[in-house]
N, C-alpha and C positions, 0 to 999 in steps of 0.2 A: 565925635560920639553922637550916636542917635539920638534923638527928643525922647527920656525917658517918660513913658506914658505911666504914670502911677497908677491910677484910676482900671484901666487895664490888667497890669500887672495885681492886683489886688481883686479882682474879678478870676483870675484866671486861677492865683491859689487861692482862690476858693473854692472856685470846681476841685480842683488835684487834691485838695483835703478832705471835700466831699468824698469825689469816686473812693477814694483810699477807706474812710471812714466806713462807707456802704460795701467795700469788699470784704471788710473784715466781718461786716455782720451779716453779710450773705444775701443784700437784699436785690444784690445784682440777678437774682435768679427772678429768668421768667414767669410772667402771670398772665393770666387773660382779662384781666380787669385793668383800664391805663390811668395811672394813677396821676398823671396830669388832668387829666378829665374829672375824674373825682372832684382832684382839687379844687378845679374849673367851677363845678356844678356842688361844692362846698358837702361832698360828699364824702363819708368816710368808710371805711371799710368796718364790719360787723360780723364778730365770731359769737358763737354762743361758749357762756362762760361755766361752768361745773356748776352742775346744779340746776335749777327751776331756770329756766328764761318768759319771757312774755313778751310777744310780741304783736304789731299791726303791720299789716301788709297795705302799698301804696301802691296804687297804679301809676307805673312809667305814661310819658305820653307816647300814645300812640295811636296815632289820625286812623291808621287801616285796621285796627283793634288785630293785631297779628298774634295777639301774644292775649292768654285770658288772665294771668296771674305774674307769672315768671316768666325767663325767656330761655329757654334749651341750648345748651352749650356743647358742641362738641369741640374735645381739642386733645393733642398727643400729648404723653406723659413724657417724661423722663427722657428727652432731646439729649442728643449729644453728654459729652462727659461733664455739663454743669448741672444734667438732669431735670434743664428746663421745662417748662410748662409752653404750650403754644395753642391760639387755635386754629383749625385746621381750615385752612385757604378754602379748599373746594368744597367741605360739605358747607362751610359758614356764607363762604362770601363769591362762590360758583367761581374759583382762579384756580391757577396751576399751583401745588403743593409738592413739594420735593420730596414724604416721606411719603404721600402715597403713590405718587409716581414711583417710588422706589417698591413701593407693596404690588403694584400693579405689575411691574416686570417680574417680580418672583412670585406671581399666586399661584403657580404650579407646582413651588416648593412644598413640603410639609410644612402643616398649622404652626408645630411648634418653633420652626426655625424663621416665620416670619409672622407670628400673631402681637410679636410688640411692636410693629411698624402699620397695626389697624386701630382704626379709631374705634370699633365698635359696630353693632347694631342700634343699638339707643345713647342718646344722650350720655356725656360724661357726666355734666352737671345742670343747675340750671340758676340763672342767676334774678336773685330778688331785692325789689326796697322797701322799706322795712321802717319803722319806729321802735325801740327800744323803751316798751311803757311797763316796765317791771319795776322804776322808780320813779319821781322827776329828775333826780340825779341822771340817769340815764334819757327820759324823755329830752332834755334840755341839750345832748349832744346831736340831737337832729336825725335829719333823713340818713340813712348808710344803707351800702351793698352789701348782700351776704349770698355767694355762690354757696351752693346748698348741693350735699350728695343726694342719691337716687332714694336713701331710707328717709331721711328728711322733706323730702317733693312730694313722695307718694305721700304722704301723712297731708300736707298742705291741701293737696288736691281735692283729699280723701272726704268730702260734701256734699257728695251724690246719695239721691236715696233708691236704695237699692229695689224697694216696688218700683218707681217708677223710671229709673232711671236717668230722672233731673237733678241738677245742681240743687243744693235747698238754698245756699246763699253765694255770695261771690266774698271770699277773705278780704281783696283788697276794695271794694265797694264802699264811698264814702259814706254812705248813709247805712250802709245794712252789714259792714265786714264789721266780724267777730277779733276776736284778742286769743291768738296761737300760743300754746303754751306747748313745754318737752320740757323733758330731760338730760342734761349730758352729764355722764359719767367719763372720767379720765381725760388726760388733755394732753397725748401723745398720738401717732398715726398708732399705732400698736393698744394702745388701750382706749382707745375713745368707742363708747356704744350712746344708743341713742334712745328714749323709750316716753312711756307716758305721754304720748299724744292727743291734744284735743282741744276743742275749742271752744270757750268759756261764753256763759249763755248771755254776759253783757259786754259791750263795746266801750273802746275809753274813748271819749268824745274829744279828738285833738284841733280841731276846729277846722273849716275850710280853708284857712290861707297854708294850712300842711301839705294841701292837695291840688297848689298851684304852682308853678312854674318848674315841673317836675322836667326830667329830660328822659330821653328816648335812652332805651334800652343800648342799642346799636352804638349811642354817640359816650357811651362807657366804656365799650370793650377796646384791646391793645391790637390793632392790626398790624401783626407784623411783614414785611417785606419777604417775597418769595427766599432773594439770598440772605435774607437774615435767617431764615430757616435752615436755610442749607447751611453755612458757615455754623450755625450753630449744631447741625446736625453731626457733624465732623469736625468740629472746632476745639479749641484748645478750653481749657479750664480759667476761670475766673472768679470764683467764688472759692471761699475757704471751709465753707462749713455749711452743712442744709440745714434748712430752717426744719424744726419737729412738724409740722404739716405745713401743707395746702393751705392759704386763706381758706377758711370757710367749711375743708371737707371733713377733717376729723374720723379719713380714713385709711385703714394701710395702703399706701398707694404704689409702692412699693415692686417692680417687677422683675422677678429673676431675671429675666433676661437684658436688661440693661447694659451688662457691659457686651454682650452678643450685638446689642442694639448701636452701639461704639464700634465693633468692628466691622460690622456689615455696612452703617453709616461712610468709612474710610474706604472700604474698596468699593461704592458704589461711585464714590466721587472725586477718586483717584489721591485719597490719602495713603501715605507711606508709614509714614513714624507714628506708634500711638501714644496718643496723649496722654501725660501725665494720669493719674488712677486719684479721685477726691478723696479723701477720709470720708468716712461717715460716724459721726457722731450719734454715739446710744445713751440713751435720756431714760434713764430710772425716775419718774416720778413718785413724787411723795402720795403716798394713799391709793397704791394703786386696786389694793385689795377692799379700799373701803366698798361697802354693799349701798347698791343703788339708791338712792332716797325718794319714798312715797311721795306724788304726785297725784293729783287731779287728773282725771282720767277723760274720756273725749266726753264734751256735753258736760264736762263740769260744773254743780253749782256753785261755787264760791268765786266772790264777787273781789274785783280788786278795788283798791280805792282811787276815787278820783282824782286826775292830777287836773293842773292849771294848766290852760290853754295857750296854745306859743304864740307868740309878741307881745 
């Protein structure tokens, strides 16, 4: 008999208890943020929660200042029949992509029979870091990510004065960024809206050591492998249940043509049998009908209270 290696053997179901555990909850579905990385840079992911949020904006580093606030994300939705998320090879990281190569052979087709195989004109997302100073409760979980949709960015942005056409502050600026505030009403891709934006006329003073050893925008995100794209583009199902959104978007993201997106994915790459069909899971949340709750509006006067400074 072979030298039983226990040590091993006890490594190993732990992975197979792991994967099994993470299939059941769905978390096997693709993302564009790697959450090794996160880990890495003790980073955690940030949703806005129903209701008032408050936040500061941090600047990533970034030697070549590429990026003024955020960093623009484009990436394909609903891949293959797990309805993964990707970002897209060539517009992100100038490589060869397998669904737009797949778009570029049919763009003589009609819009609608191949517009779920395009990224876009603008940005999907964009992705930010962020402090959570709506409590110390929440300031004390530290720096997180929060990919932010297109209604949420423009509001960020939104600092320009419109005489002159200059920025009046910079958000993430350690000495001069302001404290973001919104609204989220409802906490499904079907009921989530966004409102009450603006930027509170005092700063929460988080100290300088918040605004060092920050990491690059770049060394967050999931680059995935040309054929991991592919194989998932045509690939079998492995998730049991989708998550109700997107990290971070909190919007219908939803595309009729997805299972179109499945069979045009299989005969472009020489699949035969189609894959098994996911469930989709409909999430009636509680309050959906509650009415939105008044907010501080941009240039709001009310002041939050000071927290304690971290370390």
């Amino acid at each position: 008999m072979a030298k039983y290696d226990r040590k091993s053997r006890l490594a190993r179901l732990k992975e197979e208890y792991t994967a099994d555990e993470q299939k059941e909850s769905g978390v096997f579905r693709k993302w564009v943020v790697d959450t090794k990385a996160l880990e890495k840079a003790e980073i955690t992911e940030w949703r806005p929660k129903e209701g008032k949020n408050f936040v500061q904006f941090l600047p990533a580093n970034d030697p070549e200042n590429k990026h003024s606030i955020g960093m623009s994300l484009w990436f394909h939705r609903n891949v293959g029949p797990n309805n993964d998320t990707y970002l897209c090879l060539k517009k992100m990281f100038g490589k060869a992509c397998p669904i737009c190569e797949e778009f570029q052979k049919r763009r003589n087709e009609s819009w609608e029979d191949i517009r779920h195989l395009s990224i876009g004109k603008y940005p999907s997302a964009w992705l930010f870091l962020l402090v959570d100073v709506t409590s110390e409760e929440t300031i004390d979980v530290g720096v997180q990510s929060y990919v932010a949709c297109k209604t949420v960015r423009d509001e960020v942005i939104n600092v320009v004065d419109p005489r002159t056409g200059e920025p009046r502050f910079l958000p993430n600026d350690p000495e001069e960024g302001r404290v973001f505030c919104f609204t989220r009403v409802g906490m499904s891709k079907e009921t989530t809206k966004y409102s009450h934006f603006g930027y509170m006329d005092d700063r929460e003073d988080l100290g300088k050591d918040w605004y060092e050893g920050l990491p690059k925008f770049e060394d967050l995100l999931y680059v995935p492998t040309y054929d991991e794209v592919k194989e998932a583009f045509v690939g079998e199902v492995t998730t049991t249940e989708e998550p109700d959104e997107e990290p971070g978007l909190g919007l219908d993201d939803a595309h009729p043509e997805t299972e179109q997106l499945r069979e045009q994915g299989r005969k472009a790459f020489g699949g035969e049998e189609e894959a098994p069909r996911r469930k989709h899971k409909v999430v009636k949340e509680e309050g959906e009908d509650k009415a939105e709750e008044e907010v501080e509006t941009a240039e709001a006067k009310t002041e939050i209270p000071r927290r304690r400074r971290r370390g």
